[in-house]
N, C-alpha and C positions, 0 to 999 in steps of 0.2 A: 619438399616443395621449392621451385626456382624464387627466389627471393621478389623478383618480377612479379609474380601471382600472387603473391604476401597480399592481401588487401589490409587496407588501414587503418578499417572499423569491424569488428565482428558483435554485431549484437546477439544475446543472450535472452530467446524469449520463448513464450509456451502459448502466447493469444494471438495469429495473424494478423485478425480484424482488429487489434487493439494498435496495431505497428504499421499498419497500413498509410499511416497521415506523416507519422515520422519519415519509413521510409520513402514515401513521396518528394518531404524534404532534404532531405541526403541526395535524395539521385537529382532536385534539382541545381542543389550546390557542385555536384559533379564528384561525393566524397564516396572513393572506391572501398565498397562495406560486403559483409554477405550474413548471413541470416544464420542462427543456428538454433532449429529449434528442438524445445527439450523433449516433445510428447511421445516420439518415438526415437531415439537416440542411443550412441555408445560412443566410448573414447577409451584412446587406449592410453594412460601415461607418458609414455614415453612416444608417443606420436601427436601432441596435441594440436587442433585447428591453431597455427599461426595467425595473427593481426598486431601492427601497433597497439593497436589498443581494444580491450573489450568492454560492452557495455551491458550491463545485467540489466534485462527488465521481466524479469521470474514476479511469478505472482502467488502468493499464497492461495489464492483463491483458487488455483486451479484441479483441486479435489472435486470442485463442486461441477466441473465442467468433464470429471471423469477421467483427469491428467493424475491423478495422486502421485504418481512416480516422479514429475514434474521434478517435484521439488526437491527430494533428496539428488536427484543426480545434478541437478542444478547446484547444489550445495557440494557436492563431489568432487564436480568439474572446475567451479571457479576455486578451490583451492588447491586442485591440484593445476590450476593457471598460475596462482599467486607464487604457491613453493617453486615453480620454474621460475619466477622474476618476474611473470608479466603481469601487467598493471591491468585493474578491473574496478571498472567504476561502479557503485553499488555491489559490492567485494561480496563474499563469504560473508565479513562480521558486516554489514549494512542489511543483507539480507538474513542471517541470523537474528536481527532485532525486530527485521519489520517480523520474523515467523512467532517474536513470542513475547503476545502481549503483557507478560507476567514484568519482563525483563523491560519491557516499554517502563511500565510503571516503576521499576526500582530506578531509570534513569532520569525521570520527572524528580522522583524522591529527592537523590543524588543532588540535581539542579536545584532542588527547593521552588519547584515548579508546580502551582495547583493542580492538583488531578485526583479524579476519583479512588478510594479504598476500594481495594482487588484483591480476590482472594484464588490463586491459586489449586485445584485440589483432584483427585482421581480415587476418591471415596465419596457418595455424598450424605453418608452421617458423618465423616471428620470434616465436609464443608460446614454442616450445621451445626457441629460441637467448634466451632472455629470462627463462625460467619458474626460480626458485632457490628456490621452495620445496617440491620435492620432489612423492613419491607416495606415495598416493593423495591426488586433489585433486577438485576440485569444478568442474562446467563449467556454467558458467551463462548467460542471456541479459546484456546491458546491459541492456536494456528488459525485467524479469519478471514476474512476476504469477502467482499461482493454479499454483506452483510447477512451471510449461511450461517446456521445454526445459536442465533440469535432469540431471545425471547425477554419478555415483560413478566415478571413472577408476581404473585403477591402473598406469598405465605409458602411456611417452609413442606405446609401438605403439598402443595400446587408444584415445588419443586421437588418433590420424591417421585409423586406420580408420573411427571413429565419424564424425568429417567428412568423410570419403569418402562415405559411407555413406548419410549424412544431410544433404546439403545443405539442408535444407529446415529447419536449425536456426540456421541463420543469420538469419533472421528475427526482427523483421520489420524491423531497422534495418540489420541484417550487422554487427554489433558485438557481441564474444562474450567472455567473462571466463573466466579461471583463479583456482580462488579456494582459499586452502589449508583441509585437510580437518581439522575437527575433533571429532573424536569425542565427540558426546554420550552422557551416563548416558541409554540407554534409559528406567531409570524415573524419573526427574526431567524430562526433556525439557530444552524450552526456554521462556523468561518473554518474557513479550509484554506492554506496560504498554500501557494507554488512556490521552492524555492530551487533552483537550478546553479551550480556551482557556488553555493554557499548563501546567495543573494535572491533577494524577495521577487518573484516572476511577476506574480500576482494572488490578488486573496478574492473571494468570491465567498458569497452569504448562499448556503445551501434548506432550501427547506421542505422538508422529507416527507410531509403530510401523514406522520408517521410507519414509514417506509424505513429499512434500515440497511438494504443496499444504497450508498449513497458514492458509489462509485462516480464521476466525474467523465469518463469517457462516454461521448455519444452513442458506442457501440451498446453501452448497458443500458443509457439512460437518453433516449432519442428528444431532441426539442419539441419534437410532437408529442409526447405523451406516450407514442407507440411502446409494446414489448422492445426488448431489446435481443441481442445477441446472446446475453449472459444471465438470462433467465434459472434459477436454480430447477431442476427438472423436477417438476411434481410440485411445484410452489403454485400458493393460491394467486389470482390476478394482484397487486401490488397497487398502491398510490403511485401516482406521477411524483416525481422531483424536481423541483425547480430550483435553479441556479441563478446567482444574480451579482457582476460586475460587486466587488466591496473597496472604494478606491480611498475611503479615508479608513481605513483599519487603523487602529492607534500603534504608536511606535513602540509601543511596552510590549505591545503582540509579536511585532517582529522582532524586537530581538530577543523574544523568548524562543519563537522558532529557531531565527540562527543560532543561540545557542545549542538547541538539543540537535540538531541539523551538522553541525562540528562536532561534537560530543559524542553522537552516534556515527559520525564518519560516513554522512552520507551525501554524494554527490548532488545528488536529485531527490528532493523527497516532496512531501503533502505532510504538513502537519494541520490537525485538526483538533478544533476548543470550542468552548460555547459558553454563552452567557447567562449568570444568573446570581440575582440578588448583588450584582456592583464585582463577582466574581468571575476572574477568567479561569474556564477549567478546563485542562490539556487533555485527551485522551485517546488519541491514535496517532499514532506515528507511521507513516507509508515510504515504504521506499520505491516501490514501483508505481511511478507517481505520473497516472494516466490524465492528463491535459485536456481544456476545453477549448474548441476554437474559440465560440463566440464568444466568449469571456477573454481570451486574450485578443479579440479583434477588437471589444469595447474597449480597448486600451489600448487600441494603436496598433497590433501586433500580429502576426503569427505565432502563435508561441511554439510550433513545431519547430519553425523555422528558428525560433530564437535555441534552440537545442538543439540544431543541426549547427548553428554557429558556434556555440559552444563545446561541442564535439570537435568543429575543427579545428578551434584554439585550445584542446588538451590531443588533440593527434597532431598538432604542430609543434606541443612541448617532448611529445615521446620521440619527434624524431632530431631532437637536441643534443 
């Protein structure tokens, strides 16, 4: 390729309508980028798409939209970016953690950072000969996204019969968590912080009407209430979620974000915790960290916009 045709920016994604807002803001800063998406794709080693710089925005979640391959080549690709030299924001190992929430939790651990007991397992009598924290619990993917193959347990019959039932939740890696149940204040919900180059964007009070898609983009979650784009196929009608400006978040929150946020080495993430009993308790960590407008225009901002800015002050240090 003529070094001239080299574009600047190459993002790395699997959802259009989830990139649609960013790329708006790119092309109005004038920042020369091209798209590369992963749902049907191939690369050859030794001929990789050239850019200064690349930006992963892969999604776990894209099993549930019928992308499954999505994700290993996504995982393929940006390391065999990295072993060439080039630089990828939300890398291999960034998106390696958002894929597995087993791994979230041993870096909570690590940190000495509250978060729920998680259990690991791909037997479920050695989850039951294993599981000590009790019912009602929470049955989740290792691999999640757009809150798929999620459930409310209350006994250890209720979770045999559920995998009897539903093989097909094993999916799509056959790696399946137990994770202890904690009861959120309905009207508070839970705090979601945006951070973009290591710093707090914004944080926003999410409440789920018990809903457990709690994705952030209007594509999933429209301010009208409406279905969204990212409807799981075959899923029953869903609660609305509401979202809501959080501008006094306490300082002990944020820097507990930035810390796991440096720690996990991730450019752009969503961290998420939620309150209970005078406790803050950490439990997802996102690396493809889908933005709300109206939440950063309650504050002043674009926030697209403020990540196209910051895009162009790390494609101004690659060409240093």
């Amino acid at each position: 390729m003529n070094h001239s045709m080299i574009p600047d920016l190459i993002v790395i994604h699997e959802h259009p309508e989830w990139q649609k807002p960013l790329f708006a803001a790119l092309e109005h800063r004038g920042v020369s980028f091209a798209a590369y998406d992963l749902k049907r794709s191939a690369f050859d080693p030794v001929r990789l798409p050239r850019a200064r710089l690349y930006f992963n925005q892969a999604s776990p979640s894209a099993y549930v939209r019928g992308n499954t391959r999505a994700v290993p080549l996504a995982l393929s690709f940006m390391r065999c970016l990295e072993i060439g030299g080039a630089r990828v924001l939300n890398g291999a190992s960034a998106f390696a953690l958002e894929l597995s929430k087993s791994a979230q939790s041993a870096l909570l651990l690590q940190l000495g950072i509250d978060h729920p007991r998680t259990l690991a397992f791909n037997d479920p009598a050695a989850a039951l000969e294993n599981w000590e924290a009790g019912w009602p619990a929470l049955l989740k993917p290792e691999q999640g996204g757009s809150g798929a193959r999620m459930y409310l347990l209350h006994s250890p019959d209720e979770f045999l019969r559920l995998l009897h039932d539903r093989p097909d939740l094993w999916l799509p890696d056959n790696l399946l968590l137990l994770q202890e149940y904690m009861p959120v204040d309905s009207a508070r919900g839970i705090v979601r912080m945006e951070f973009v180059g290591g710093e707090l964007l914004y944080a926003m009070r999410v409440v789920s009407h018990g809903a457990f898609n709690l994705c952030p983009s209007e594509t999933c979650n429209p301010e009208a209430g409406a279905n969204g784009h990212c409807e799981i196929p075959g899923s029953a009608p869903r609660p609305s979620v509401e979202f809501y400006p959080y501008p006094e978040i306490p300082a002990q929150a944020v820097e507990a974000g930035r810390r796991l946020v440096a720690a996990g080495g991730l450019d752009v993430a969503g961290i998420e915790y939620l309150e209970l009993n005078g406790r803050r308790v950490f439990y997802d960590i996102n690396a493809n960290s889908n933005l709300r407008k109206p939440i950063g225009e309650a504050f002043g901002f674009d926030p697209f916009e403020r990540v196209a800015e910051w895009l162009e002050s790390q494609i101004a240090r690659c060409r240093q």
